[in-house]
C-alpha positions in Angstrom: 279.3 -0.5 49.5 282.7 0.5 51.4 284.3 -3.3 50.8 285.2 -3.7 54.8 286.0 -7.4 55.5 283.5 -9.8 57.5 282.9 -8.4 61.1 280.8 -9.2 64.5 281.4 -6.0 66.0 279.1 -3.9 67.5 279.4 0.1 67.7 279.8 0.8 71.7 278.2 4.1 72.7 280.9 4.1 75.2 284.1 3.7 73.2 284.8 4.2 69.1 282.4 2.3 66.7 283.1 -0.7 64.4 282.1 0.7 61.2 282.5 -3.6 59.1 287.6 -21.3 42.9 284.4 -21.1 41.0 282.8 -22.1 38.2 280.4 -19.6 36.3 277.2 -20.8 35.6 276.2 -20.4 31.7 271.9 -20.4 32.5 269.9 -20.8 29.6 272.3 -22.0 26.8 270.8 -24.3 24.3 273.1 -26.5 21.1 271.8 -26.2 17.6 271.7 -29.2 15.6 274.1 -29.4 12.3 273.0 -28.4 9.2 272.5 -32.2 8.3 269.8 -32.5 10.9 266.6 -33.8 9.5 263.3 -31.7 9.9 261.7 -34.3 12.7 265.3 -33.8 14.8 265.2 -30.2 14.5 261.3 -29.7 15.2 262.1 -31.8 18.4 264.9 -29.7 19.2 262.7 -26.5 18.8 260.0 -27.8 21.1 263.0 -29.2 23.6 264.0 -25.4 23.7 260.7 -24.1 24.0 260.3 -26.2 26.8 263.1 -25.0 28.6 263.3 -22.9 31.4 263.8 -19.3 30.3 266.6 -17.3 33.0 266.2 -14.1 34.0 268.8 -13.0 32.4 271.7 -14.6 30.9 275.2 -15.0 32.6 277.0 -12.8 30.3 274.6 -10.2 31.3 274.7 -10.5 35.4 278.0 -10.4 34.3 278.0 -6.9 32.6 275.7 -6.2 35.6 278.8 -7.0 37.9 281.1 -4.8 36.0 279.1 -2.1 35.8 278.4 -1.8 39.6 282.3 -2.4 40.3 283.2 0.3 38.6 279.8 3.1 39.9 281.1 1.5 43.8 284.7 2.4 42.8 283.7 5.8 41.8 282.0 6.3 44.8 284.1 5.4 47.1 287.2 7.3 45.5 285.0 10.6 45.6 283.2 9.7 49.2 280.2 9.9 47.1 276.8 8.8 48.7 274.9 10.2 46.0 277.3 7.8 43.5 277.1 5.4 45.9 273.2 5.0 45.0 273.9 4.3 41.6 275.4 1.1 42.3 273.3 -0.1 45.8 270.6 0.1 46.8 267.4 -1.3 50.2 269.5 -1.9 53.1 273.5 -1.6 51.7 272.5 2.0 50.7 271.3 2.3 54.0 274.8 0.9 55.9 276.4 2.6 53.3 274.8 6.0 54.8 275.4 5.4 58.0 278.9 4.3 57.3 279.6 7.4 55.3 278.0 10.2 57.9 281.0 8.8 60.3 283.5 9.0 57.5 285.3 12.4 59.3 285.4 10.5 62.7 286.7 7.4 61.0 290.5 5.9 61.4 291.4 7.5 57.6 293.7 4.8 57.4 291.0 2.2 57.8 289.3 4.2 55.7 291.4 4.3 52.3 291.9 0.3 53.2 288.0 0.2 53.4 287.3 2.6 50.1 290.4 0.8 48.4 289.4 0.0 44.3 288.4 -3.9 44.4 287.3 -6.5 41.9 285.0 -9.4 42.3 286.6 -12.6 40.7 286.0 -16.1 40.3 282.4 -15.5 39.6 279.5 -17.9 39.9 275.7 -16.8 39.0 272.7 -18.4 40.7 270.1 -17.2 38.4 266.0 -18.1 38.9 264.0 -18.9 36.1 262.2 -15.9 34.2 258.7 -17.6 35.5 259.7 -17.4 39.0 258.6 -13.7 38.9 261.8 -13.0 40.9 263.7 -10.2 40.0 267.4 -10.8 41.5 270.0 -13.0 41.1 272.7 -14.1 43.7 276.5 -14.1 42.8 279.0 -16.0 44.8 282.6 -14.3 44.6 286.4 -13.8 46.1 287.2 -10.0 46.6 290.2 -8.7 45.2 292.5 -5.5 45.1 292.5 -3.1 41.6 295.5 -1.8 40.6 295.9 -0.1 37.2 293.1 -1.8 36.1 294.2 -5.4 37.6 293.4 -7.3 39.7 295.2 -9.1 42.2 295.2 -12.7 44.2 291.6 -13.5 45.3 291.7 -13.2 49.0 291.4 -16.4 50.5 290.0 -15.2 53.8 286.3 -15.1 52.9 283.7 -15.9 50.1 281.4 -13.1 49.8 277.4 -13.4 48.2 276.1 -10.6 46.6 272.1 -9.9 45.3 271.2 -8.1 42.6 267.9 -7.0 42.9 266.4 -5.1 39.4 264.9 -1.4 41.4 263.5 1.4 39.3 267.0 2.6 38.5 268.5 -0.5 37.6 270.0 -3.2 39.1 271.1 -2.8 42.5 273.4 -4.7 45.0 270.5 -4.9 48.0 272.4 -7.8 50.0 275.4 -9.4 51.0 277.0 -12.1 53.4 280.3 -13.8 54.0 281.8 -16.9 54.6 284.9 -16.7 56.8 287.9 -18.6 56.9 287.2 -22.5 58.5 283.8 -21.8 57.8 284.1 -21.7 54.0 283.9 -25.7 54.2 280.7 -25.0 55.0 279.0 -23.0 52.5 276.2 -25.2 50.7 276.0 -26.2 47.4 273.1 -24.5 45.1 270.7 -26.4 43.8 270.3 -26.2 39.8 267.7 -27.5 37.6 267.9 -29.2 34.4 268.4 -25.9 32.6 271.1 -24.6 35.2 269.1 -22.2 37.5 269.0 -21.6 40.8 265.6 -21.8 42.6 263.9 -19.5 44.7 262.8 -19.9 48.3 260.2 -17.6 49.6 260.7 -16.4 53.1 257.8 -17.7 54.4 258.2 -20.8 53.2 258.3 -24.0 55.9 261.7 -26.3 55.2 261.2 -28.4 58.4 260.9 -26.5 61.2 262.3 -23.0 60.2 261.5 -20.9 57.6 264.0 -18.3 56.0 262.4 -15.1 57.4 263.3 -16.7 61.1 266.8 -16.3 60.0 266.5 -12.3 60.8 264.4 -12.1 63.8 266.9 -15.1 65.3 269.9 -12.6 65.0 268.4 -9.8 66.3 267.3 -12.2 69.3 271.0 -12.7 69.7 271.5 -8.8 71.0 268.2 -8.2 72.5 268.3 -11.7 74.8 271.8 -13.5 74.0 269.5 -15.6 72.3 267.2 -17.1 74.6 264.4 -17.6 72.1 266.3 -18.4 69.2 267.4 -21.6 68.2 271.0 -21.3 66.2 273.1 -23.3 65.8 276.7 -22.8 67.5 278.8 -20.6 65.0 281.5 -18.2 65.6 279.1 -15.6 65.1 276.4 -16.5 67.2 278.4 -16.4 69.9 280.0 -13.3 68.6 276.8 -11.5 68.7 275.9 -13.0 72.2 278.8 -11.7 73.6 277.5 -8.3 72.8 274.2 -8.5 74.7 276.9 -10.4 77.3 278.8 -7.4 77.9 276.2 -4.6 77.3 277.3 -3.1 81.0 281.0 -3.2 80.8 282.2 0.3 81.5 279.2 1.8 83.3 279.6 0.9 86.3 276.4 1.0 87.8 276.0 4.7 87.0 274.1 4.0 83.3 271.9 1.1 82.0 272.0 -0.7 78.8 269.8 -2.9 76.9 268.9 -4.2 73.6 265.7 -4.5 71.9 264.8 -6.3 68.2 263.9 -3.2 66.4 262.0 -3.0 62.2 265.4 -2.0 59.7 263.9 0.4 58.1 264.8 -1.0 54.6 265.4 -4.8 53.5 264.2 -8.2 52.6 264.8 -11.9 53.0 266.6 -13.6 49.7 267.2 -17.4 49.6 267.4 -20.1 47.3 267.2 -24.1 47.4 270.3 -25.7 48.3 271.0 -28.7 47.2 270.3 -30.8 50.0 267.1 -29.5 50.0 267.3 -26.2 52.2 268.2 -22.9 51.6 270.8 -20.4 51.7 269.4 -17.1 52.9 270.8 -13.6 53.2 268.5 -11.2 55.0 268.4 -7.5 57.0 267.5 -7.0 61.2 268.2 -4.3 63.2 267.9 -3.7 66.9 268.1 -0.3 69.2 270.8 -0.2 72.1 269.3 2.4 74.5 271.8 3.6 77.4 270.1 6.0 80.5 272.1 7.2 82.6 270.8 6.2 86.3 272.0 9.3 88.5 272.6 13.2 88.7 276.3 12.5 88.8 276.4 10.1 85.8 275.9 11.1 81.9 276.8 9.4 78.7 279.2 9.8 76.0 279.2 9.0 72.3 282.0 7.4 71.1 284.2 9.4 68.4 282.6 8.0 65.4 279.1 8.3 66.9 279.1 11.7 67.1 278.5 12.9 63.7 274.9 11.2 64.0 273.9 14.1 66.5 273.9 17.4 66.7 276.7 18.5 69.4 277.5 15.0 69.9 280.1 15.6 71.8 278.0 16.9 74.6 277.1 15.0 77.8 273.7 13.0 77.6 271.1 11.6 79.5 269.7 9.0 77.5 271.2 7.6 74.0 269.4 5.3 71.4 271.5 4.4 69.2 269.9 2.6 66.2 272.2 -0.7 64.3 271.3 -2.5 61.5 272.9 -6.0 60.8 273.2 -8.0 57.4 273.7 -11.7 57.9 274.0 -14.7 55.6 273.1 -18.3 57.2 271.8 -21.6 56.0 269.1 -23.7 56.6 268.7 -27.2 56.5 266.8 -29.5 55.1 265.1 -30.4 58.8 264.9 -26.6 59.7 268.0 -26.1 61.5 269.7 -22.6 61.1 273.2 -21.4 61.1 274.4 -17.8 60.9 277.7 -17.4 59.4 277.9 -13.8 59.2 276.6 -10.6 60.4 278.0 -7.2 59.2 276.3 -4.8 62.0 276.3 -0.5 60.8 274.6 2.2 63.1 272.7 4.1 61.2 271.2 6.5 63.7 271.2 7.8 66.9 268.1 9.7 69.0 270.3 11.2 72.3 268.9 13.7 74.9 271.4 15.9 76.2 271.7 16.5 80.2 269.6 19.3 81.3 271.3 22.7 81.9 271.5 23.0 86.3 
């Protein structure tokens, strides 16, 4: 995925789109007794370990799991690679990463090589479920930094990024991610771990007080479609971020076009979360929701902004009607009593159905 920092943004049909200290967990690790142990300690030991919790994989491994999609993104995005690019993500990031790389031509190029720079994820932490959970990701919490020569640089301080890795048909895949932006880092939960150091896994239908993780999606989308009239979220920078979109859906028309939002299926995703400690869940999910301008008279058309063309065939031409399709990717928290907070949505079109004006 192109490593753009945390953004609200929405891609206007009407002007140029908005593309957008930790400790590692050691899961599963088990002590040996000396050599002087007598055969009643060590049989105990042995059924202490078979009792264990098995993880899904080791830490060392996510690790190497890490590492390895570092360096297939970094490939990628040095060659503008899609096809690379799916080596390394896959669900809905290979799906923002699609859109984002169709408007690569009509793209700031200096945003871009800031966006495509070679990064580094540092100051690791694992969350890894328990093999018997059937689950088969893993969340990492992270700092991004710049890669030079092989180096990396000062964590950036400005966000805290979580990533899933999610074990496809090809291998494992980065199928989500969320951040945590400056004053808001104080309020990223803490993970629950069990006796054996794993992380435990919410399903998205599950009921923690009055929410349930899946709400967390259709609750954003809400945002753009109604400014949020029939979700309940909790007052974050990026709630009202997003309402401001549905807010100011008209600016620039001038009575001459109409503009609405409706929640829409994103064609790829899922709903990840896992027990916090206070005894609700961190969740990182995928919505998406069409923004359909009409033009309302003979003498008014629409226009796609510059990095919204390349989605349509002579889309610089004058249209009638424009449906432009956005996904978003947010992270949020739930608590223990159902409440739910949104503390960061990453919105990428990744379509557009336009009808040009009719010939006269």
């Amino acid at each position: 995925m192109p490593q753009r920092t945390p953004s609200t943004a929405s891609a206007s049909l009407l002007t140029a789109a908005a593309a957008a200290a930790s400790l590692v967990l050691v899961a599963g690790c088990s002590s040996s007794s000396g050599s002087a142990a007598s055969p009643s300690a060590s049989s105990a030991a042995k059924a202490t370990s078979a009792a264990a919790e098995q993880p899904l994989l080791r830490a060392g491994e996510a690790d190497k799991v890490v590492d390895t999609y570092q360096s297939l993104n970094n490939q990628a995005n040095a060659r503008r690679s899609l096809a690379l690019m799916a080596k390394a993500d896959g669900g809905a990031m290979l799906a923002a990463d699609k859109g984002y790389f169709t408007q690569l031509p009509k793209l700031d190029q200096k945003e871009v090589a800031e966006n495509l720079a070679p990064f580094a994820y540092v100051q690791r932490s694992f969350f890894i479920p328990p093999a018997s959970a059937k689950a088969d990701w893993f969340v990492m919490k992270a700092a991004l930094a710049d890669l030079k020569d092989g180096k990396a640089g000062a964590p950036a301080t400005t966000f805290t990024r979580f990533l899933v890795f999610q074990h496809l048909s090809g291998g494992w895949r980065a199928v989500a991610a969320g951040d945590f932006s400056g004053d808001e880092q104080k309020d990223i939960p803490a993970l629950a771990l069990d006796r054996s150091g794993l992380a435990t896994v919410v399903a998205p239908a599950a009921r923690i007080g009055t929410s349930t993780p899946s709400g967390l999606a259709s609750a954003v989308a809400d945002l753009y479609a109604t400014g949020g009239e029939k979700s309940d979220l909790a007052k974050t920078k990026e709630r009202d971020d997003a309402i401001s979109v549905h807010t100011d859906r008209g600016n620039q028309m001038d009575d001459h076009a109409y503009a609405d939002y409706k929640a829409a299926r994103p064609p790829v995703g899922a709903t990840f979360a896992v027990r916090t400690a206070d005894g609700g869940a961190l969740v990182l999910s995928d919505s998406a929701v069409d923004e359909t301008v009409l033009a309302k008279d003979l003498s008014a058309y629409v226009t796609l902004g510059k990095s919204l063309q390349p989605f349509v065939k002579n889309g610089s031409a004058h249209m009638e009607q424009v449906v432009q399709h956005d996904m978003q990717s947010q992270i949020g928290v739930v608590t223990r009593s159902g409440s739910t907070s949104v503390y960061g949505i990453d919105q990428q079109t990744i379509g557009i159905d336009a009808t040009p004006m009719s010939a006269v």
